[in-house]
N, C-alpha and C positions, 0 to 999 in steps of 0.2 A: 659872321662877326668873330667867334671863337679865332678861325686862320689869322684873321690880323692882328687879335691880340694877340696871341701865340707868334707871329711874324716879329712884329715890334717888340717883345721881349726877348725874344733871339737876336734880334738884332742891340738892343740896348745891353742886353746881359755880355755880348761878345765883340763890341768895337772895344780899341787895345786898350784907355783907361776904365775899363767897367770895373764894379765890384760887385756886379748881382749873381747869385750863382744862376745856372740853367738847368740844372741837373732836375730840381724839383718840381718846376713847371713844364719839364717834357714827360716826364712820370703822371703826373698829373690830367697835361690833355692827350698823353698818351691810353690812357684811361677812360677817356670822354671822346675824343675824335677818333680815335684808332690809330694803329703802329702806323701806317704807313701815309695818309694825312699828316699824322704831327710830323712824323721824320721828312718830306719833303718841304714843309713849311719852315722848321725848324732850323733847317738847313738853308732853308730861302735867306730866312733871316740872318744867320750866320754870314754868309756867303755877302749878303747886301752890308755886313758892317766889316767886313774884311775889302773888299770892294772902297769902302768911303776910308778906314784905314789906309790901303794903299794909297789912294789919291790927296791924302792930307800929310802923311809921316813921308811919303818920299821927296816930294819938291821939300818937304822942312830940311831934311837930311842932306837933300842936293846944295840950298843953298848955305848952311853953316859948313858944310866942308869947304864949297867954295869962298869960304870966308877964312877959312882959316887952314895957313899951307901945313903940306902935313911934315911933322919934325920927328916923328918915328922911325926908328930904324928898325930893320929886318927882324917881324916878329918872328922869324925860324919856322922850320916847317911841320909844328902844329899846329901853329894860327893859319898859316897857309894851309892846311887842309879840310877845314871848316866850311870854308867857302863851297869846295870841294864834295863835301857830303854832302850840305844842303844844296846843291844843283840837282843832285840823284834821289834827295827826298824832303820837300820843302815842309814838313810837317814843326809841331810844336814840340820845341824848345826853340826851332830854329826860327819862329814868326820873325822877329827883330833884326832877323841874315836879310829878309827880301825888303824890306826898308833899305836898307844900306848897300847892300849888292847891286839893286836895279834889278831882281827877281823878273821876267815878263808878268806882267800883270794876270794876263788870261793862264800861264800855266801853274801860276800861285792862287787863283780862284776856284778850278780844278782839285790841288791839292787839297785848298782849304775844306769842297763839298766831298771829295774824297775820305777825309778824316772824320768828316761831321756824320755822314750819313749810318757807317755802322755804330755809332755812339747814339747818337739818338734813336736809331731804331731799333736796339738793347735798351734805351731808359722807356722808349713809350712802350715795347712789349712787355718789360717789369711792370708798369701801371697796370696794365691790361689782366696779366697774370697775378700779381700780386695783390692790387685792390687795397692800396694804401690810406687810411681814412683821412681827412683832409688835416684832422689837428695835427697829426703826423706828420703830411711833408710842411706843413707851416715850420715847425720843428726843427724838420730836415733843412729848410728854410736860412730859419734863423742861427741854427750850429755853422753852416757853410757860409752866411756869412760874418763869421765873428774873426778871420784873418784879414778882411776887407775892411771893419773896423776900426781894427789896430793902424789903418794904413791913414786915418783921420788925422790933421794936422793938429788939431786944438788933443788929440790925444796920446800924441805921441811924447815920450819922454823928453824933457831939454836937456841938450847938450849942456855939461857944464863942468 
């Protein structure tokens, strides 16, 4: 029971609009399941909501461009080389390149467990080693996500 919850948090915490952070609840059952349990679960998870990201953000993307012809001129050759790096490393900043580019799906799911796997299996062995009391990452918790907050419609400031 523990892997699934721990799967479906990974995965809710990291499809593209989340705002739950991950960091605290791989610490956590990094803790209680072991490093290497939470980091392949954690990563399942991941992986399954980059997975349902691609398959939703690219036909979106395919079809407003095809709606709309493009009237940009030559963004010069540093937008052209954008493209460029992220072929050679599709990691985060660049998530929003394989949306738009056409990234292949399976070499961008790859990248994604590629990036996930040594980051979580650093937060579950900090659990493990560390022995963080629960009021704490609630804590950790709630600081992480007070930028996700701000991103609240009814609280964000009006333009005026």
């Amino acid at each position: 029971m523990q892997a699934v919850t721990l799967f479906g948090y990974a995965f809710l915490s990291n499809v593209a609009l989340a705002v739950l952070p991950h960091e605290p609840a791989v610490i956590w059952y990094g803790a209680r399941f072991g490093v290497w349990p939470t980091t392949l679960v954690a990563t399942a998870g991941t992986v399954a909501a980059a997975l349902v990201d691609h398959q939703i953000f690219v036909p979106l993307i395919r079809r407003a461009a095809a709606r709309r012809p493009s009237r940009a001129a030559d963004p010069g050759p540093t937008a052209r080389g954008w493209p460029r790096l992220f072929a050679r490393a599709p990691f985060f900043p660049f998530k929003a390149l394989a949306f738009t580019t056409g990234y292949p799906l399976g070499r961008y799911l790859v990248a994604v467990a590629a990036r996930s796997v040594p980051r979580y299996a650093l937060l579950a062995w900090l659990g493990v080693v560390v022995r963080l009391p629960t009021w704490l990452i609630a804590a950790l918790f709630a600081v992480l996500l007070i930028p996700s907050v701000r991103m609240l419609p009814w609280l964000r400031p009006s333009a005026s």
